[in-house]
N, C-alpha and C positions, 0 to 999 in steps of 0.2 A: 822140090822146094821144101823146105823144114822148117818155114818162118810158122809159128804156134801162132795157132788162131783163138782169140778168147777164152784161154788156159786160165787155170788159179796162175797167181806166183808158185815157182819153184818150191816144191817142200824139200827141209833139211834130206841132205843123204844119209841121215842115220833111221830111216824108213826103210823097210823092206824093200830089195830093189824087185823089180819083176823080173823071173827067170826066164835066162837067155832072151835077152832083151836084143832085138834087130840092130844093125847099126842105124837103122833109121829113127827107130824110137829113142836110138840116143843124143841123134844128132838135133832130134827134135827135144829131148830136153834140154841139153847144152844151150841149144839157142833160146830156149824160154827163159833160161839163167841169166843168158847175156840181156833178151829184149825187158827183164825183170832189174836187170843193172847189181844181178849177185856176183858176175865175173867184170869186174871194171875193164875199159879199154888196157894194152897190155899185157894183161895176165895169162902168161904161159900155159897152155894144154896138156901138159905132161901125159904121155901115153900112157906110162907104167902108173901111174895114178888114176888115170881113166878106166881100164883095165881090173885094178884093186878092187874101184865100184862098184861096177859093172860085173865083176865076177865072166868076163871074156875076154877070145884074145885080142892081142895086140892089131892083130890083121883087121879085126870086126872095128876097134878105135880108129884103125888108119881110113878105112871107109868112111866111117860118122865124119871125123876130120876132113873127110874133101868133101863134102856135101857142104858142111860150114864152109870151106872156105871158094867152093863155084856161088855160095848165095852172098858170101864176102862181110861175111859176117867174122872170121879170122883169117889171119894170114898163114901161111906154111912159109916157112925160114929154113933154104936147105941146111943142114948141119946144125941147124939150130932147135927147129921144134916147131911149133903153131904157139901163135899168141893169140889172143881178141884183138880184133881191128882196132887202129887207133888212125881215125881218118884225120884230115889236114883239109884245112878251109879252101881247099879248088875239089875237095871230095861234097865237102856240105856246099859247098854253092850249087853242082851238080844234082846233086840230090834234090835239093830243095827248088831245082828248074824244071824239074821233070815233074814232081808234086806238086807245080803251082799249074800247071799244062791240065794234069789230069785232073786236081781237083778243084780247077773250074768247072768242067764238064759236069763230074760227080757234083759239085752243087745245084746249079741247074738241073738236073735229074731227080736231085733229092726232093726239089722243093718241089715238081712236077707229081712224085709217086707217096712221098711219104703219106704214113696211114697213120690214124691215132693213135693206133697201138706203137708205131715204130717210135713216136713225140713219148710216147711216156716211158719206154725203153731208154731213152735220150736222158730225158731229165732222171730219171735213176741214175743214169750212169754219171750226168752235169755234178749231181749231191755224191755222189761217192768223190767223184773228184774235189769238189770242194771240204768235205771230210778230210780226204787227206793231206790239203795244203793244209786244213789248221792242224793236223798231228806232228807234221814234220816229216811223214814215212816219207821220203824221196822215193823208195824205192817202188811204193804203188801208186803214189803219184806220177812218177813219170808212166810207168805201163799204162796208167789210165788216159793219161794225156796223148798219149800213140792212140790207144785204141779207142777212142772217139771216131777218128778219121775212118777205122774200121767198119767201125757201127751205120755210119752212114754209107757204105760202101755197101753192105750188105741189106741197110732197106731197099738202096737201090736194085738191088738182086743180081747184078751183073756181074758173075761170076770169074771173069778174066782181068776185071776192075779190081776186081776184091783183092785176088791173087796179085796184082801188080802192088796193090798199096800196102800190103801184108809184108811184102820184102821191101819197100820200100820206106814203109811204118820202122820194122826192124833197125834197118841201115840207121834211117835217123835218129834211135832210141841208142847206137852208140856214139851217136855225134852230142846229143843234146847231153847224156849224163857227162862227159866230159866235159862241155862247153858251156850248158847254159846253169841261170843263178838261177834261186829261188826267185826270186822276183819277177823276173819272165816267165817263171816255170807260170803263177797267181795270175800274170795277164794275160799268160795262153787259155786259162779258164776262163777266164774273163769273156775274152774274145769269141771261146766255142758257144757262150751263152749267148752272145750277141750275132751271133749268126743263126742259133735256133729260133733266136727271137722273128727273126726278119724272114725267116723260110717261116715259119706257124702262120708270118703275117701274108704268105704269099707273093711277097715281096722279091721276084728271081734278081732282079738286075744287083740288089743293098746285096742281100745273099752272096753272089759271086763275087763281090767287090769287096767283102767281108772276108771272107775264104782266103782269096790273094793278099788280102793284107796279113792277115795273121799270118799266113806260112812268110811273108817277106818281115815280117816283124820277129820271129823264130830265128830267120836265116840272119837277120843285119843285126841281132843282140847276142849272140854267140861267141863268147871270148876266150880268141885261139890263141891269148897266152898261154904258154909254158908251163906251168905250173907245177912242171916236175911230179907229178905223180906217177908210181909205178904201179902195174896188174902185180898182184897178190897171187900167192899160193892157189893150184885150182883148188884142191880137196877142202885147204884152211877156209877158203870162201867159202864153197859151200854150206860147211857143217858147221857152221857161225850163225 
């Protein structure tokens, strides 16, 4: 699995790349570019551009590429290329059924084990997110807004949880930068604080019933008009 776990954002590619890079540590930054929303849904993977990069072959990109596309984080188009997924609303309703399943559980557990240190790790992370709705960065606001669900996955400690919500953190961070507004993005923070609030309070039943609503409140304000948007150049994205 290559979903990046609590990475920076993506730094430009005109950084030193690291020499002879695995296909794995590529495929592992491609996807922190997508889960960072520097490659929009879309946007073509050109080999011979990945390659340029990367400084390897074409064989070492076609691996990274199917690693992206078994976590379905892009597609492969035979004769055509790989693009970044660009899912369609029977993909997010999916997704966001499976997330409301698991992260009931995971709230309930949260409010069971969390530790003060985990609460104050939380509210760092609540004020960074709130930071970045007022800048306008979309791009660390949505990473931050996934990886909350993260964060509590991991005070839980359950390693097989974390890993599930990691690809599935991912998948959602290319449904939502396609689909959702800003305005939802401000009441997803909203909501993650109102849930911290009522787990601090001990509160399991408000807690869980809080959790389901925010992910069904994500899922039902996601608008899967058309909007004609096309994926951009891979390399032009990046080095932007």
């Amino acid at each position: 699995m290559v979903f990046p776990s609590r990475q920076p954002l993506p730094r430009p590619m005109t950084r030193e790349v690291q020499l002879d890079p695995s296909a794995d540590d590529i495929a592992r930054e491609v996807a922190a570019a997508i889960v960072a929303h520097k490659l929009p849904p879309g946007t073509r993977l050109r080999e011979e551009a990945l390659a340029r990069v990367y400084k390897v072959s074409r064989t070492k990109i076609r691996a990274a590429l199917l690693m992206l596309s078994k976590d379905k984080l892009i597609n492969i188009v035979p004769d055509k290329g790989a693009f970044v997924s660009k899912p369609d609303a029977n993909e997010a309703r999916e997704v966001y059924a499976v997330r409301r399943i698991l992260e009931a559980a995971l709230a309930k557990e949260f409010v069971a084990t969390a530790t003060a240190a985990d609460y104050r790790r939380i509210d760092a992370h609540l004020a960074e997110e709130r930071r970045a709705l007022e800048s306008g960065d979309v791009q660390k606001r949505n990473h931050l807004l996934g990886h909350f669900h993260i964060l509590l996955a991991e005070a839980v400690g359950n390693s097989v949880l974390t890993g599930m919500l990691r690809e599935l953190s991912a998948r959602s961070a290319v449904i939502t930068v396609l689909y959702q507004s800003s305005h939802d993005a401000s009441c997803s923070s909203q909501e993650h604080h109102a849930f911290i609030e009522a787990a601090r309070a001990g509160d399991t039943e408000r807690a869980c019933a809080l959790m389901d609503e925010h992910l069904e409140h994500v899922q039902t304000a996601l608008n899967f008009t058309d909007d004609g948007r096309a994926g951009g150049d891979l390399v032009t994205a990046l080095l932007s």
